[in-house]
C-alpha positions as CSV (number, residue, x, y, z in Angstrom):
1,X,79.2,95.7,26.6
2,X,75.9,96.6,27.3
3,X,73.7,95.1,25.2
4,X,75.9,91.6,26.5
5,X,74.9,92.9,30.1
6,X,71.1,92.9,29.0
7,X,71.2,89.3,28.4
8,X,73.4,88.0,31.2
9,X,70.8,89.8,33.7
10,X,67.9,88.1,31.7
11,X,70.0,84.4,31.6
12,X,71.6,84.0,35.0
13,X,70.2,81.6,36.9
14,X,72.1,82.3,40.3
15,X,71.0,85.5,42.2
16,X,74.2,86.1,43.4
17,X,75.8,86.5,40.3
18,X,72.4,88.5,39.1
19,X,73.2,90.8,42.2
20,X,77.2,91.4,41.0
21,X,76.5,92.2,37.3
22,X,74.3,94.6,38.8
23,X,76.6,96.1,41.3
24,X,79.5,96.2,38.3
25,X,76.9,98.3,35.9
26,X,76.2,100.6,38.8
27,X,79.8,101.3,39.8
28,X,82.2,100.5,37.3
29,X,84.7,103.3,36.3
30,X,84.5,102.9,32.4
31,X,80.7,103.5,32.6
32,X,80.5,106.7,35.2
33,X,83.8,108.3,34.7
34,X,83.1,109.7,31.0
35,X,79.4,109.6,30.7
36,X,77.6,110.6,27.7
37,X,75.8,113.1,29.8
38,X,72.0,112.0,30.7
39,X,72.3,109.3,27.9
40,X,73.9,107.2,30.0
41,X,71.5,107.3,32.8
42,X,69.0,106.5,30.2
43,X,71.1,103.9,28.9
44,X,71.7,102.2,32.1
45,X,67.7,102.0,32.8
46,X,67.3,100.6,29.7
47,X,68.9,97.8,30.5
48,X,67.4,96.8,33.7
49,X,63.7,98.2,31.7
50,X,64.2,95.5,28.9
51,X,65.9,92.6,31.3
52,X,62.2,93.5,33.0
53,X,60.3,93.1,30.2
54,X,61.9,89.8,29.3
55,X,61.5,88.3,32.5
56,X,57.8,88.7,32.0
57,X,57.7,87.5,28.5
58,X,59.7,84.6,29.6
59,X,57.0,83.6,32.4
60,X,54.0,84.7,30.5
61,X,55.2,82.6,26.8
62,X,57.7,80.0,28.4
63,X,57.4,77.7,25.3
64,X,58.1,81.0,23.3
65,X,61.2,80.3,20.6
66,X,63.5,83.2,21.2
67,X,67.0,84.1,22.7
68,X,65.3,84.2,26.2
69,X,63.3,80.8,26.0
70,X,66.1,78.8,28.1
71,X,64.4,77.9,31.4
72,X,65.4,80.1,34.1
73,X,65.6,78.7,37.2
74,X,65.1,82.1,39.2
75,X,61.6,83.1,39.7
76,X,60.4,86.7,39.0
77,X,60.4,88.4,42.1
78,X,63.7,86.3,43.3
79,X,65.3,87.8,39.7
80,X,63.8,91.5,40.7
81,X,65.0,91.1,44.6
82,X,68.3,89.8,43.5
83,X,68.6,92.7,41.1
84,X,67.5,95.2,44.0
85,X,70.3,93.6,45.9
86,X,72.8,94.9,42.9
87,X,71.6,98.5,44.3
88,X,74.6,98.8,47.3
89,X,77.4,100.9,48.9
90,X,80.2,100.5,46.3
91,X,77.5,103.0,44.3
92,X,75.7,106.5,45.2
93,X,72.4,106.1,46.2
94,X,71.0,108.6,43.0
95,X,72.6,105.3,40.6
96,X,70.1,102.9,42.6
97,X,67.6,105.1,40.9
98,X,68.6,103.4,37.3
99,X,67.8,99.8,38.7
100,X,64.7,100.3,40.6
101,X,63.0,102.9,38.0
102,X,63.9,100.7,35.1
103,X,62.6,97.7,36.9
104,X,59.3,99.8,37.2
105,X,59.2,101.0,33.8
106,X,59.7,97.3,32.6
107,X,57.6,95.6,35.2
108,X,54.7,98.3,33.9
109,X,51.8,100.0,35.8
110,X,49.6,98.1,38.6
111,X,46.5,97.8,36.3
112,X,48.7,95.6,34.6
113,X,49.2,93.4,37.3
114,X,52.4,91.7,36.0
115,X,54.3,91.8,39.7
116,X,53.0,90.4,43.1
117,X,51.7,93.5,45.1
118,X,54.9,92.7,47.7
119,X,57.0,93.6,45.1
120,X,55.8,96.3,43.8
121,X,55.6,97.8,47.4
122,X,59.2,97.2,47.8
123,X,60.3,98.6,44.6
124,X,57.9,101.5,45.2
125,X,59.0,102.0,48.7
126,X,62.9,101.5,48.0
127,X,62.8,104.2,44.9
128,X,60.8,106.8,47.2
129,X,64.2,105.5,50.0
130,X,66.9,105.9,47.2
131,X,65.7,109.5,46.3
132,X,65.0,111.3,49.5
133,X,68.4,109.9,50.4
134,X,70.4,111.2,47.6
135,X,69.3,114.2,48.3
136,X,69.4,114.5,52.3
137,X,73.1,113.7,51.6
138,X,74.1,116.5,49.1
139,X,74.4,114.4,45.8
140,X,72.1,116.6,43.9
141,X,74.6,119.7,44.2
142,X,75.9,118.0,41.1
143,X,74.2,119.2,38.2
144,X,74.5,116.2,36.0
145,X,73.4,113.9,39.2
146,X,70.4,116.5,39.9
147,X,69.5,116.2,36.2
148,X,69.2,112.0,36.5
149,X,67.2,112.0,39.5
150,X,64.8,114.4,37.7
151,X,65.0,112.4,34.7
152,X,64.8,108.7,36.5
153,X,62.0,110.1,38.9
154,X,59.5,111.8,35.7
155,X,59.6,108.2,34.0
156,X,58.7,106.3,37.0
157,X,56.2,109.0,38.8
158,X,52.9,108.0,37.3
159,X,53.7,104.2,38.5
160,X,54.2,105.7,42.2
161,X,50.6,104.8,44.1
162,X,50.0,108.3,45.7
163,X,51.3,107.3,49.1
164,X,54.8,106.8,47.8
165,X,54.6,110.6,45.9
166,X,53.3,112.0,49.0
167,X,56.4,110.5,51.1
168,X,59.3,112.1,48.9
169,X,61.2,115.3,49.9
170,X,59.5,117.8,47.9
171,X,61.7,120.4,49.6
172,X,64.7,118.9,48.4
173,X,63.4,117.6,45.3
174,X,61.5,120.9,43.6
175,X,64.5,122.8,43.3
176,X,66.3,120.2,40.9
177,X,63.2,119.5,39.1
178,X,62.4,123.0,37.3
179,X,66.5,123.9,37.4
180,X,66.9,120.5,34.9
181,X,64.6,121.0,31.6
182,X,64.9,125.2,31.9
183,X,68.4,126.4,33.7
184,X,70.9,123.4,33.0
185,X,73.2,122.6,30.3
186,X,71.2,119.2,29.4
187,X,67.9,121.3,28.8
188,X,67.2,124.6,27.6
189,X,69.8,126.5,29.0
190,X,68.3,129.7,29.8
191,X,67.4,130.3,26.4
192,X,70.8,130.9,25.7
193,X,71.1,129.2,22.2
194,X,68.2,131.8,21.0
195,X,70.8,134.4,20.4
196,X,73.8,131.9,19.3
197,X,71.4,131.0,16.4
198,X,71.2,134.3,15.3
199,X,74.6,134.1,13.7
200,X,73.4,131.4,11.6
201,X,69.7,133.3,10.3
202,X,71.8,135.1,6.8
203,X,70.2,137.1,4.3
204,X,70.5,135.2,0.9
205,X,68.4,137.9,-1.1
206,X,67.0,141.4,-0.8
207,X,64.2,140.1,1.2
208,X,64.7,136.5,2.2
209,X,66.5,135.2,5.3
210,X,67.6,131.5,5.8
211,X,68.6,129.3,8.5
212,X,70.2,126.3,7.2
213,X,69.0,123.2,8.3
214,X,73.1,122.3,7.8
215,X,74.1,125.4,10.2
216,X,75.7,124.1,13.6
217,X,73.2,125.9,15.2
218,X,70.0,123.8,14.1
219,X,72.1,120.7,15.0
220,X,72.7,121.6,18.5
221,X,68.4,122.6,18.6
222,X,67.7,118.8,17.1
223,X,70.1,117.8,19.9
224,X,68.5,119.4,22.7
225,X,64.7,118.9,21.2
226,X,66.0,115.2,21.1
227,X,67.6,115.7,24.7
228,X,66.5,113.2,27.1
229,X,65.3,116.1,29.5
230,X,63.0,118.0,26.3
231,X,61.5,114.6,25.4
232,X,60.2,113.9,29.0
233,X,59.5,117.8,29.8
234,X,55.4,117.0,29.4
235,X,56.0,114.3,32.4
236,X,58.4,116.6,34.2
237,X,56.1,119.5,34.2
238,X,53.8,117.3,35.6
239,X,56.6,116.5,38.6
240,X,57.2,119.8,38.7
241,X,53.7,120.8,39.4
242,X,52.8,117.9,41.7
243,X,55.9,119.0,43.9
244,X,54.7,122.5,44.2
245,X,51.8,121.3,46.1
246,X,53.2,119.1,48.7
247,X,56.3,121.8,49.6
248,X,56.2,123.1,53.6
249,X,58.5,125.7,52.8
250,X,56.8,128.5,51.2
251,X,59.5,130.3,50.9
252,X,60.7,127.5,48.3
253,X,57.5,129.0,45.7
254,X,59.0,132.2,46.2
255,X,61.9,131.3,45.0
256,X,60.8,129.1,42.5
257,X,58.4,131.8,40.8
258,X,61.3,134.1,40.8
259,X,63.4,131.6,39.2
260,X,60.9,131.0,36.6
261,X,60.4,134.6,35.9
262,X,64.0,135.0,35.3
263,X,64.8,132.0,33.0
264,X,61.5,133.7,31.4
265,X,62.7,137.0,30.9
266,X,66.2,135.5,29.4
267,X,64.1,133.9,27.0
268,X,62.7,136.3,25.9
269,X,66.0,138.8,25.6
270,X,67.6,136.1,23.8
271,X,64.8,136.5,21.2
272,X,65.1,139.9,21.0
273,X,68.6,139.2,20.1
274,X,67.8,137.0,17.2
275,X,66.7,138.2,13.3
276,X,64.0,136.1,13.6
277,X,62.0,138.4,16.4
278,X,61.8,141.0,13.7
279,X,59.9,138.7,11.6
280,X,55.8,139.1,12.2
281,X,54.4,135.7,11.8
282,X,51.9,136.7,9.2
283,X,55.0,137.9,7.2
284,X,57.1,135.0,7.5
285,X,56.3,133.8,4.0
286,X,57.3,136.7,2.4
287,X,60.8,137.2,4.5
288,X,62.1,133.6,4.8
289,X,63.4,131.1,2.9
290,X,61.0,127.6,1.9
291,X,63.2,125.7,3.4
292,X,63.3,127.3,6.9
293,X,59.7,127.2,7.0
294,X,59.8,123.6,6.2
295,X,62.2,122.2,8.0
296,X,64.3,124.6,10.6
297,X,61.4,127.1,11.9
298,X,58.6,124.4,12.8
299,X,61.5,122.1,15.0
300,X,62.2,126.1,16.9
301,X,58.3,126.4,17.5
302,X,57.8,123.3,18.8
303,X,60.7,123.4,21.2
304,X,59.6,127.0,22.1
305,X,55.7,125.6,22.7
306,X,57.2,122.8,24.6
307,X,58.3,124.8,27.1
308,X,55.4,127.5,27.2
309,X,53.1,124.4,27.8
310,X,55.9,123.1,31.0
311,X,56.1,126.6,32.5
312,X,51.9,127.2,32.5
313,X,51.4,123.5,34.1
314,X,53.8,124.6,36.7
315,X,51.9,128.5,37.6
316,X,48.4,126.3,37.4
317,X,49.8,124.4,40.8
318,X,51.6,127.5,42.3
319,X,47.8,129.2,41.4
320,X,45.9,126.6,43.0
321,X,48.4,126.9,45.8
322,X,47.7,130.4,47.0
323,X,44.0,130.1,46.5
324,X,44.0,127.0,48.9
325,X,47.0,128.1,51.6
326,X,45.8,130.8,53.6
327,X,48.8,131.4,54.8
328,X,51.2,131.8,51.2
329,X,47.7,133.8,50.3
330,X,48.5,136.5,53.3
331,X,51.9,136.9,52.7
332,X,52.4,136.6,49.0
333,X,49.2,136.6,47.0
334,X,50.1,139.4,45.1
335,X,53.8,139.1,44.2
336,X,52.6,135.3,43.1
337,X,50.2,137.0,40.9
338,X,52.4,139.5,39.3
339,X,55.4,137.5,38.8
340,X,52.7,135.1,36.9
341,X,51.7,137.5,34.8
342,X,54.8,139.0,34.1
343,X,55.7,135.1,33.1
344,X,52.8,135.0,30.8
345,X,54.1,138.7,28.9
346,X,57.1,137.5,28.6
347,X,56.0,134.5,26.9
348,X,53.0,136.1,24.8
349,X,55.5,135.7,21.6
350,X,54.8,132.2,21.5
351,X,51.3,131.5,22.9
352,X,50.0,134.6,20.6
353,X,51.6,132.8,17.6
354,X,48.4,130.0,18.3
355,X,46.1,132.4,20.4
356,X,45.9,132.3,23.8
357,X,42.7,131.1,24.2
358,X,43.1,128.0,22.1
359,X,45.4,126.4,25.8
360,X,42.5,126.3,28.6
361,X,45.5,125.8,31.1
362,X,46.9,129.0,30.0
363,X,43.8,131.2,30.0
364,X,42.8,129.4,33.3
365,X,46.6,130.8,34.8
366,X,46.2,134.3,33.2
367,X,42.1,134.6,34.7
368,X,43.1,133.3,38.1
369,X,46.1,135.7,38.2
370,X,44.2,138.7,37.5
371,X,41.3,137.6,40.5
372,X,44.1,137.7,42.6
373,X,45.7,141.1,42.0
374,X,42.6,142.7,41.4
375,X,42.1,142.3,45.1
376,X,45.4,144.3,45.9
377,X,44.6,147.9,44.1
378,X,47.4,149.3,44.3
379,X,49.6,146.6,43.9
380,X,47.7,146.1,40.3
381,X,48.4,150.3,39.7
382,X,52.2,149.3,40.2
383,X,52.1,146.7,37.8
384,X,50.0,148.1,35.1
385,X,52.5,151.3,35.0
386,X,55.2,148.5,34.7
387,X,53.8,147.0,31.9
388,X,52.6,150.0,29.9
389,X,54.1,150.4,26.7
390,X,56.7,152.9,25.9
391,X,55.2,154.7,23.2
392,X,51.9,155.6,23.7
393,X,51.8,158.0,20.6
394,X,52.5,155.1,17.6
395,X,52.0,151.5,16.9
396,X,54.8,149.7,17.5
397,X,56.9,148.5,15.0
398,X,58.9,145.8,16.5
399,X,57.0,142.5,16.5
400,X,57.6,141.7,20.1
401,X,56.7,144.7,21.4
402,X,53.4,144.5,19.5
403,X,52.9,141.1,21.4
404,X,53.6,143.1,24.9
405,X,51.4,145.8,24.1
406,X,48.6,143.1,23.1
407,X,49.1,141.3,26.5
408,X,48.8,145.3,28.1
409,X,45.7,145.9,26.7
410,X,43.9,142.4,26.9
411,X,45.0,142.6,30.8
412,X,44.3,146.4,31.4
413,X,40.7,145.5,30.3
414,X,40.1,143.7,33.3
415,X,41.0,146.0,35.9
416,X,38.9,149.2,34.4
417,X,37.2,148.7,37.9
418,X,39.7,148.8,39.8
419,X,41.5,151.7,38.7
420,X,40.8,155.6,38.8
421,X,39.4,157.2,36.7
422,X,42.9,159.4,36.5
423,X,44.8,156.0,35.9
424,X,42.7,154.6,33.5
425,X,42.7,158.3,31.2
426,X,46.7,158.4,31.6
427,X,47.4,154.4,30.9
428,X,44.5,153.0,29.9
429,X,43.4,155.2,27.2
430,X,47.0,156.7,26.0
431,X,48.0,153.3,25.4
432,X,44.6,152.2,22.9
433,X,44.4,155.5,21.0
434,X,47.0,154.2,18.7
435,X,45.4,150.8,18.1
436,X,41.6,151.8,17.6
437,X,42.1,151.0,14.1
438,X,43.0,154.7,12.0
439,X,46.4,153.1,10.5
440,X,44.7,150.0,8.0
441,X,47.2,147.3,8.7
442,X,45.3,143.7,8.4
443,X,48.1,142.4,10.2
444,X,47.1,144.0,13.3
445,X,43.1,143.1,13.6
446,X,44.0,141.2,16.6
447,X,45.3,144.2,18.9
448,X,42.5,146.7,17.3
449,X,40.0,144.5,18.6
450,X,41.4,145.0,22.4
451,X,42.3,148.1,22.0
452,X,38.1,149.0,21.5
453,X,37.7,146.6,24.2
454,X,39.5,148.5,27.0
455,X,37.9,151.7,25.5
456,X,34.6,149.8,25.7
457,X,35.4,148.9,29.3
458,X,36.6,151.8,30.5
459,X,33.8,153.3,29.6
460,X,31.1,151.2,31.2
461,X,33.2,151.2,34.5
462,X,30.7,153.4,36.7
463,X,33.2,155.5,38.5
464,X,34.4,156.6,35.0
465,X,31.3,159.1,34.5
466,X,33.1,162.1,33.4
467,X,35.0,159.9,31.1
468,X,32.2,158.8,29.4
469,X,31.2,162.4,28.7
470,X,34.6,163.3,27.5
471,X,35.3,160.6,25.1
472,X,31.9,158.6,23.9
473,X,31.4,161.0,21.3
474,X,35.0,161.2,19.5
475,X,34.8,157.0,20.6
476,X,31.3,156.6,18.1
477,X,33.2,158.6,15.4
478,X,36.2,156.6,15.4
479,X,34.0,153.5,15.4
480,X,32.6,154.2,12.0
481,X,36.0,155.4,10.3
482,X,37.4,151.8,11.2
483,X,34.2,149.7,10.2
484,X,34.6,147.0,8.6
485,X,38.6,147.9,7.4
486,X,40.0,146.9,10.5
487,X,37.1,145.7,12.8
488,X,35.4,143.0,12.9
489,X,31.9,142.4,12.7
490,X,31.8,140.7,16.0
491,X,33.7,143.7,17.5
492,X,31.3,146.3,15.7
493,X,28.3,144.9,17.4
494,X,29.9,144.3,20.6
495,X,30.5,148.2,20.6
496,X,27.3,149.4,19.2
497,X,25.6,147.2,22.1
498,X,27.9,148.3,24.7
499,X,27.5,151.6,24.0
500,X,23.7,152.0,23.8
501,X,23.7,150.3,27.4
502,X,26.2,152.7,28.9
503,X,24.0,155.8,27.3
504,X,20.8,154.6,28.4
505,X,19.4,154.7,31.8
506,X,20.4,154.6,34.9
507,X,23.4,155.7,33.5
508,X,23.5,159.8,34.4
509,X,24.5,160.7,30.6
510,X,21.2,159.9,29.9
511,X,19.9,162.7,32.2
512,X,22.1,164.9,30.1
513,X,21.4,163.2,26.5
514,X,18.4,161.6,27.0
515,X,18.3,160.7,23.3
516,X,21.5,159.7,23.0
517,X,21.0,155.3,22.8
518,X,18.5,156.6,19.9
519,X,21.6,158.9,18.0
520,X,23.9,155.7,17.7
521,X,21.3,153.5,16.2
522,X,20.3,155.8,13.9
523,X,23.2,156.4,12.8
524,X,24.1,152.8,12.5
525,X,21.1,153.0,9.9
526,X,22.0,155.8,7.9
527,X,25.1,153.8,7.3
528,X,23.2,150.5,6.4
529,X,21.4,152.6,3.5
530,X,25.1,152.9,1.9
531,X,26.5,149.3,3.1
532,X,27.6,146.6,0.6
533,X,26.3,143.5,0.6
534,X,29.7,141.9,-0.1
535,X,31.2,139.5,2.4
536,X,33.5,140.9,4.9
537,X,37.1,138.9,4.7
538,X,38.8,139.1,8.0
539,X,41.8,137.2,8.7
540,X,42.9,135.5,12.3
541,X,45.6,133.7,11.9
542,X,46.2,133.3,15.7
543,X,42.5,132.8,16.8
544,X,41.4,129.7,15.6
545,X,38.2,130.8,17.8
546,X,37.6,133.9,15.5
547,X,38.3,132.7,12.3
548,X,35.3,130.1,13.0
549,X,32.8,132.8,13.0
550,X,30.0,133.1,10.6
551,X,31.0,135.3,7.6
552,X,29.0,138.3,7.8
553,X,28.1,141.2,5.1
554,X,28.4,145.0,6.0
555,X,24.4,145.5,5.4
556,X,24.2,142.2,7.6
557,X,26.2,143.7,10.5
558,X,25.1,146.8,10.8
559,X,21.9,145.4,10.9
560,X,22.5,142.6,13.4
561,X,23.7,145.6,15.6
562,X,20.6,147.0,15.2
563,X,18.9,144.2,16.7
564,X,21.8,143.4,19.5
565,X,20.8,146.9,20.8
566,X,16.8,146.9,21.1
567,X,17.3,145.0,24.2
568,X,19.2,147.9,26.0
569,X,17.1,150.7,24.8
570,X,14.6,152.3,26.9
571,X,11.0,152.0,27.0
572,X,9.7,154.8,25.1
573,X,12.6,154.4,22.8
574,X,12.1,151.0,22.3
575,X,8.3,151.1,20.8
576,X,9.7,153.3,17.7
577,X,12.5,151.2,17.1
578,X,11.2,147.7,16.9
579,X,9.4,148.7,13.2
580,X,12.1,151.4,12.5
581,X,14.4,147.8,12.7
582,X,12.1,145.2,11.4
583,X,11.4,147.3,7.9
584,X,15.2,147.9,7.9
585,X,15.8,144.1,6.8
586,X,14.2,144.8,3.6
587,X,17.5,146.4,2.9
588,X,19.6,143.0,3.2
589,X,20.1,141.8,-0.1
590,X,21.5,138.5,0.1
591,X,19.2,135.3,1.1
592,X,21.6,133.6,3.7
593,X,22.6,137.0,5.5
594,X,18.6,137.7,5.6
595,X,17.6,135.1,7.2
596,X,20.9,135.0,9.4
597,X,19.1,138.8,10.6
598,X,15.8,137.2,11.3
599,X,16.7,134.2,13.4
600,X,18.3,136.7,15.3
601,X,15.8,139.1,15.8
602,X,13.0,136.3,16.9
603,X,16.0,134.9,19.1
604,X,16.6,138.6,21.0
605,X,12.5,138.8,21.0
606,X,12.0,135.4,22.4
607,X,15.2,134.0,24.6
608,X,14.8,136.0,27.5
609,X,17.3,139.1,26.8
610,X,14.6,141.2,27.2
611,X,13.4,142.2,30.9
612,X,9.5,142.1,31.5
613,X,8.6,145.5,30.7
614,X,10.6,145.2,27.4
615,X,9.0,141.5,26.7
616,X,5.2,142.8,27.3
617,X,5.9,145.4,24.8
618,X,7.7,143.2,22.3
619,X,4.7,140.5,22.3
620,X,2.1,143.0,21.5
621,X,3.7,144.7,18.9
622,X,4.3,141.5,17.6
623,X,1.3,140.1,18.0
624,X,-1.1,143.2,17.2
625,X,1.1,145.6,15.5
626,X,2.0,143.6,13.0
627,X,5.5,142.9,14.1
628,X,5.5,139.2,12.9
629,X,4.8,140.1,9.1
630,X,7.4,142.8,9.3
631,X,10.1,140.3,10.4
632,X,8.5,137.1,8.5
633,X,8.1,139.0,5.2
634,X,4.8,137.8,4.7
635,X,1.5,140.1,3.8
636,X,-0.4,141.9,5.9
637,X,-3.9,141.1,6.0
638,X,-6.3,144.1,7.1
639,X,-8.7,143.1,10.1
640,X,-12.7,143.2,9.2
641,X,-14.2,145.7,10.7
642,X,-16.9,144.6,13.2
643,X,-20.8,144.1,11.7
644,X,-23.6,143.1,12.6
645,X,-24.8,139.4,11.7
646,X,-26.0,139.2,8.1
647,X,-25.2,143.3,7.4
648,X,-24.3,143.7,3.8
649,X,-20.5,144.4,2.4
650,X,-20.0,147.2,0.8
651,X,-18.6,145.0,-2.4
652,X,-22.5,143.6,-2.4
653,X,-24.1,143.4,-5.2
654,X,-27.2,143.2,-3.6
């Protein structure tokens, strides 16, 4: 019946009977009064999309040999009004939607230039109409009629010119657009079918779990990730976002962000819920079945991602929102901020699966939330204590609440400042004494590497003096126990730098321990005497970022930590160390990491790191102290002693 509707729209040459067959789709009972849920809205658009498309063909190729090459006696914009006319009161107005978004998708964009500029302002102008008053008279309260409008308006939202966009409801319309993809039936569901799954993930051996790719459970995922709503979430996010920044009701982002949160934290108890959870994703191979790995598990990801991509393109416009209204800034900058990041902790099981880092959006959400609260003190206190993890004694051992304690610790580190010194010894450092890296566990490098960042942080933070004094000298001696077993080399130096800063002056330890920048390098070379010159192998499966680093030695690390540091030592200190360092690459064994050590000692010597002082003394030692032969490798040649023209040598034989 439909398919035959297609062609009549395409083939009638009276508009009047264009207009009726149009009316009939739009109204008639055996259509609307057992849809196929948002399949057929979609259907219905498709029709009037490929009639479109047609009509075009037909006027562009009219000598074209096909099913549509009879001549049509209606031009194209009397075919599209007559069609338009279809659009009446027999039907709701959110059904109109289906003829003038499919004639928009079919007629294309206006680069294209396929419609007289009339008509696309009337189709433009009489979808923007057909929207704002579905909504203005209560049709959206239906869930499946909310869910087409959202649908209808993401496919046709891009051809809108950005008057039209500007001139919907947004206070009407953002409501329905995030409830669709996350909270209804049609979409996601409030994560809901994360837990039903679970009844379906069996243990078929001691150690192996499978979810069948036959189990009812996977079917219903392919069904939703094949959902009209998931396959246009990208474009809906989009909607979603553009809508936050044209709302007048602030109190609609409040509610929003709360809603978000909450379909968030569902999520995320669902997963909890389900066997999978208890599965690390370095372990996944070991624990689960080939053919969940190849078939069922990617198709969960990529719905999971999906979303996690929707929900940060959203926070980037509610973000952008408080930083630019003065007035949501006054009176809800900080709960904005830490419902955000609450969003983004309660997500951190899927973006840490990736890294983080590797989505610019996300990072640029998580950064921008943290300016925010860190300009609310005790706000930030309030949430920090909320976030802190349970056990502060032992690592934790359930998966996700590894991923939580990750996202504590890489967000603590930022607000070291801002907290007291009490605060950051009872959270901040209670919470990274279990992850500094004295339990070897390679699956874990990722969270030991933060952990030493907040420790590093904390103490560099200048109101933290007394905790520096307390802790700098147990920090050094864990630092060694962990190198390189479960610290990087990038990490090591990062410390050994850091912490010859913080120790030399003006800091006011070094009033107390003077010598105390001097202590850490040297015994950073006592332990290059003993290192290996075997490549280090560390493994980042969920920082693409990290796993690209150069692949250093022990020797070459310790060294290159060395040379990090001689910028941040002071003066006096300085002069004994530069030879003290160069004759120390004699001890690199290996040809590659050698001269990996000497580009980077003429790059710490000559691209500015060094402050004047530093750089005077640098030049002549390299210069007249023979610095460059140290570093270079080559001989030293002795200087000839000052004589008198034509003296005689003592090697003369005359």
């Amino acid at each position: 019946l439909l398919g035959s509707a297609t062609t009549l729209l395409t083939l009638l040459a009276n508009p009047l009977n264009v207009t009726l067959l149009t009316s009939q789709l739009l109204s008639a009972p055996s259509i609307w009064q057992r849809p196929d849920g948002l399949r057929t809205t979609l259907r219905i658009l498709s029709i009037f999309n490929i009639a479109a498309r047609h009509v075009i063909q037909h006027e562009e190729s009219p000598t074209q040999s096909d099913a549509y090459s009879i001549r049509r006696a209606l031009s194209k914009d009397d075919w599209a009004i007559a069609v338009i006319k279809g659009a009446d009161d027999r039907s709701p107005r959110w059904r109109h939607l289906c003829v003038l978004a499919g004639l928009l998708v079919g007629f294309g964009s206006r680069e294209q230039g396929t419609i007289s500029w009339s008509l696309r302002q009337v189709l433009e102008g009489a979808t923007v109409k057909a929207v704002n008053l579905a909504l203005e008279n209560g049709e959206a309260q239906d869930e499946f009629t909310a869910n087409s409008i959202a649908l209808m308006l993401s496919h046709v939202f891009d051809l809108l010119s950005d008057g039209k966009k500007v001139d919907l409801d947004h206070d009407l319309l953002l409501p329905i657009l995030y409830h669709a993809p996350l909270l209804s039936k049609d979409g996601l569901h409030s994560g809901y079918f994360l837990s039903i799954m679970d009844a379906d993930v069996v243990q078929t051996t001691r150690s192996k779990f499978d979810w069948s790719p036959k189990s009812s459970t996977f079917v219903q995922c392919q069904r939703m990730a094949s959902g009209p709503l998931m396959s246009c979430l990208g474009s809906l996010s989009r909607l979603t976002a553009f809508s936050a920044e044209q709302v007048q009701n602030h109190d609609l982002l409040v509610t929003m962000i709360k809603d978000l949160s909450a379909f968030i934290r569902s999520l995320v108890v669902q997963w909890r819920q389900n066997k999978l959870s208890e599965i690390d994703a370095t372990e996944e191979t070991v624990f689960l079945s080939d053919e969940s790995l190849r078939t069922t598990l990617p198709l969960l990801w990529s719905v999971l991602r999906s979303t996690m991509f929707a929900i940060t393109v959203i926070l980037r416009s509610l973000m952008g929102r408080v930083l630019g209204d003065a007035r949501l800034a006054m009176n809800s900058a900080s709960f904005m901020a830490i419902q955000t990041l609450h969003i983004l902790r309660n997500l951190s099981f899927i973006s840490s699966r990736k890294g983080s880092s590797s989505f610019s959006q996300h990072s640029f959400v998580y950064l921008m939330a943290i300016d925010i609260l860190s300009q609310y003190p005790v706000q930030a206190e309030a949430f920090l204590k909320d976030i802190h993890p349970i056990s502060t004694d032992v690592i934790s051992q359930h998966p996700l609440d590894r991923c939580h304690d990750l996202f504590f610790l890489n967000t603590a580190e930022h607000f070291t400042l801002t907290l007291s010194p009490s605060l950051n010894e009872t959270l901040l450092i209670r919470a990274a004494i279990p992850y500094l890296g004295l339990g070897s566990d390679a699956r874990l490098v990722e969270i030991f590497e933060s952990a030493h960042s907040v420790m590093l942080a904390l103490l560099s933070a200048p109101q933290n003096i007394d905790l520096l004094s307390k802790h700098i000298h147990p920090y050094l001696d864990v630092l060694f126990k962990v190198f390189p077993q479960t610290l990087s080399p990038r990490q090591f130096r990062m410390a050994v730098k850091t912490l010859v800063r913080i120790a030399s002056p003006p800091s006011q330890i070094a009033m107390v321990e003077p010598l105390l920048p001097s202590t850490i390098l040297e015994l950073v070379r006592s332990r290059l005497e003993q290192a290996a010159p075997v490549l280090l192998q560390h493994h980042y499966s969920n920082n693409a970022a990290l796993a690209q680093q150069i692949t250093l030695s022990e020797q070459s690390t310790l060294l290159l930590a060395l040379v990090d540091s001689l910028p941040w030592l002071p003066l006096e200190q300085l002069e004994d160390w530069l030879p003290v360092v160069a004759e120390s690459l004699s001890l690199v064994q290996d040809p590659t990491q050698l001269q990996i050590c000497r580009q980077r000692f003429w790059e710490v010597l000559s691209n500015g790191e060094m402050d004047v002082d530093r750089a005077a003394l640098c030049v002549t030692w390299w210069s007249t102290k023979g610095g460059r032969e140290m570093v270079t490798g080559d001989p030293v040649h002795d200087q000839e002693s000052a004589m008198m023209s034509g003296a005689l040598v003592e090697t003369s034989k005359l």
